[in-house]
C-alpha positions in Angstrom: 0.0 0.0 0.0 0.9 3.4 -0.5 1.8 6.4 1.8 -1.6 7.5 1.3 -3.4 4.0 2.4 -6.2 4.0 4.8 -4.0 2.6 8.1 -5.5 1.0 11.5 -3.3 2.7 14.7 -2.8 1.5 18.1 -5.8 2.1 19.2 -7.3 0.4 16.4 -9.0 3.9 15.0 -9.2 3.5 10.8 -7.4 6.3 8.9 -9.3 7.4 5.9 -10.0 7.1 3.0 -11.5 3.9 3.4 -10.4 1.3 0.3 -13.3 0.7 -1.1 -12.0 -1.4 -4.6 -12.5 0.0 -8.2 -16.6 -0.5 -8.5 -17.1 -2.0 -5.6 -20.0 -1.2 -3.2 -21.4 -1.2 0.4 -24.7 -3.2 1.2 -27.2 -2.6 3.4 -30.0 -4.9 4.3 -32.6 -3.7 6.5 -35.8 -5.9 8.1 -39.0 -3.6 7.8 -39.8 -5.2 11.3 -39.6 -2.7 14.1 -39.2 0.0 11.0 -38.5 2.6 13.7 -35.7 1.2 16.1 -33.9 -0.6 13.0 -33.8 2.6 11.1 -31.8 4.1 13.4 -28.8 1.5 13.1 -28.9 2.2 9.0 -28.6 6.5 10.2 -25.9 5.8 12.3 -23.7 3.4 10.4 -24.5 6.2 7.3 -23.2 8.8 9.3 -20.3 6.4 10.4 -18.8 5.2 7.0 -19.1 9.0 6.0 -16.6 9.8 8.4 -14.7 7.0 6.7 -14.6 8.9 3.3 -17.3 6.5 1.7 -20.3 8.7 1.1 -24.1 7.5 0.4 -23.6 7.2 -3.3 -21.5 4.1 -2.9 -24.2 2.4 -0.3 -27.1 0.5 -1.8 -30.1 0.0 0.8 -32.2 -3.0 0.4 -35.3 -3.6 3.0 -36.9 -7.7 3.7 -39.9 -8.2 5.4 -37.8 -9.7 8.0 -34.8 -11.0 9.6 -35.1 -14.2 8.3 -35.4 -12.9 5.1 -31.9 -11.1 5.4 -29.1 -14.0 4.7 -30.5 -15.1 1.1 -30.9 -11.2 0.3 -26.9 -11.3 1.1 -26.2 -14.4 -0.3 -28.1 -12.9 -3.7 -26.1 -9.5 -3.1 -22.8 -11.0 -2.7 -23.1 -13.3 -6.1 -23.3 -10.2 -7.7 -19.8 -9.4 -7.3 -20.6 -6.0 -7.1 -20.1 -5.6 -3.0 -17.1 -5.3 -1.2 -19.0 -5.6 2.0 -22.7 -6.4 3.2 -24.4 -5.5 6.4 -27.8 -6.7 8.0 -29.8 -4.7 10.3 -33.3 -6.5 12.0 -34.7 -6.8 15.0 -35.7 -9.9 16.5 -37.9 -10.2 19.7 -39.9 -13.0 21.6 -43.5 -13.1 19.9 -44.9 -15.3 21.8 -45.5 -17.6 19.2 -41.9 -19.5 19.1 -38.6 -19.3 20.4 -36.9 -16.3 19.2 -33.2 -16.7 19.8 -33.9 -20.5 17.7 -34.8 -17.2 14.6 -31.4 -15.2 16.1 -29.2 -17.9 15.7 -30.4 -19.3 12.3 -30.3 -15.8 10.9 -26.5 -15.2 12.2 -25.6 -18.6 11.0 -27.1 -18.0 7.6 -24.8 -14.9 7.7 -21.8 -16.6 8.6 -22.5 -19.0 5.8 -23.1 -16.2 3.3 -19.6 -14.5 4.4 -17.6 -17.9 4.7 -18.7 -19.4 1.4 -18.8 -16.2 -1.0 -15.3 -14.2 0.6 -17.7 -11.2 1.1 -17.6 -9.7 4.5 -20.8 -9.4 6.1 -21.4 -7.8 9.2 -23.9 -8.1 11.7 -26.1 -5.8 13.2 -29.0 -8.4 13.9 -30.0 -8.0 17.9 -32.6 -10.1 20.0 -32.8 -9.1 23.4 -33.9 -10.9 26.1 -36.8 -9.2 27.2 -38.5 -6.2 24.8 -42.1 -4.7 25.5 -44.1 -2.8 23.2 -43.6 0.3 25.8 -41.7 3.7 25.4 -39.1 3.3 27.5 -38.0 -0.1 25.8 -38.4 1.3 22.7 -36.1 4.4 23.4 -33.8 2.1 24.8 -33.4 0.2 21.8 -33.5 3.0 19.4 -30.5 4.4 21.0 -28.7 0.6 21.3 -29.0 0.1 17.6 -27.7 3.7 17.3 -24.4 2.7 18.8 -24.5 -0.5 17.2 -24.9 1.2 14.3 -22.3 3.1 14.2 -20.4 -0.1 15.7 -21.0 -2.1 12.8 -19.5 0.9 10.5 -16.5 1.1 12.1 -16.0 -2.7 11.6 -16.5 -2.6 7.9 -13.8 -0.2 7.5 -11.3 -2.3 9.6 -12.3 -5.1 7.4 -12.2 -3.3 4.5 -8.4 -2.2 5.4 -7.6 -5.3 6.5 -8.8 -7.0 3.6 -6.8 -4.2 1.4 -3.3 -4.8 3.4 -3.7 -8.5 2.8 -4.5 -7.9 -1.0 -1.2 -5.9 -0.8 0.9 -8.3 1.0 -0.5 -11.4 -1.5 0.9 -9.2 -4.4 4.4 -8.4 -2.9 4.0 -4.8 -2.2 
């Protein structure tokens, strides 16, 4: 890389500009469930990656009905070969109906599958908790959780992104 690569310091902060490769773009996959909290991880990893040097023009948005629905829209994505890195946003809470960290954990694995078997990074911003009520003060709560996870999730796609850039350098000898 060159003088003017994106770096990672000590404290693990990323250095812009972020490397996103030549036509290469971010993905974002957002459930429609919960609309309202989930929206507000999407705003902050936006403002996030901006701070990164990659502005909204190289993010695609996509929305699923659900959580579930989110690993074969990523899986779909990814074939493409046009994204250098996916992200899924849901919310997933107990219903009643069935057991919802059995939905959590077959959405996450779908993800991991998706990332392991297509070499496309994608990154997680998928939370169940425990307990959730239909009630103000839970959803405020987890409006401003998926805020910071938000932003969370942004600045782990530019590590990735950077890391995934150094070892592209290295495997060519520079």
């Amino acid at each position: 890389m060159n003088q003017h690569s994106p770096r990672i310091d000590s404290a693990g902060a990323v250095s812009p500009p972020l490397p996103l490769p030549e036509g290469k773009r971010i993905a974002v996959i957002q459930a429609c469930w919960h609309r309202d909290i989930v929206e507000n991880a999407r705003a902050a990893f936006m403002q996030e990656i901006r701070a990164h040097g990659i502005g909204a023009t190289a993010i695609d948005h996509f929305e699923v009905p659900g959580s579930l629905e989110i690993p074969l829209q990523a899986k779909l994505l990814a074939k493409t070969g046009r994204y250098a890195a996916i992200v899924g946003i849901g919310l997933i809470v107990d219903g009643g109906i069935y057991r919802h960290d059995f939905v959590a954990r077959t959405v996450l694995d779908g993800l991991m599958r998706v990332q392991l078997d297509t070499e496309v990074p994608v990154l997680s911003v998928v939370l169940t908790p425990h307990h959730f009520h239909e009630h103000a003060d839970h959803r405020e709560f987890f409006a401003r959780h998926f805020r910071v996870k938000g932003a969370e999730a942004a600045e782990a796609c530019a590590k990735t992104l950077v890391n995934r850039a150094l070892l592209e350098d290295r495997m060519r000898g520079n």
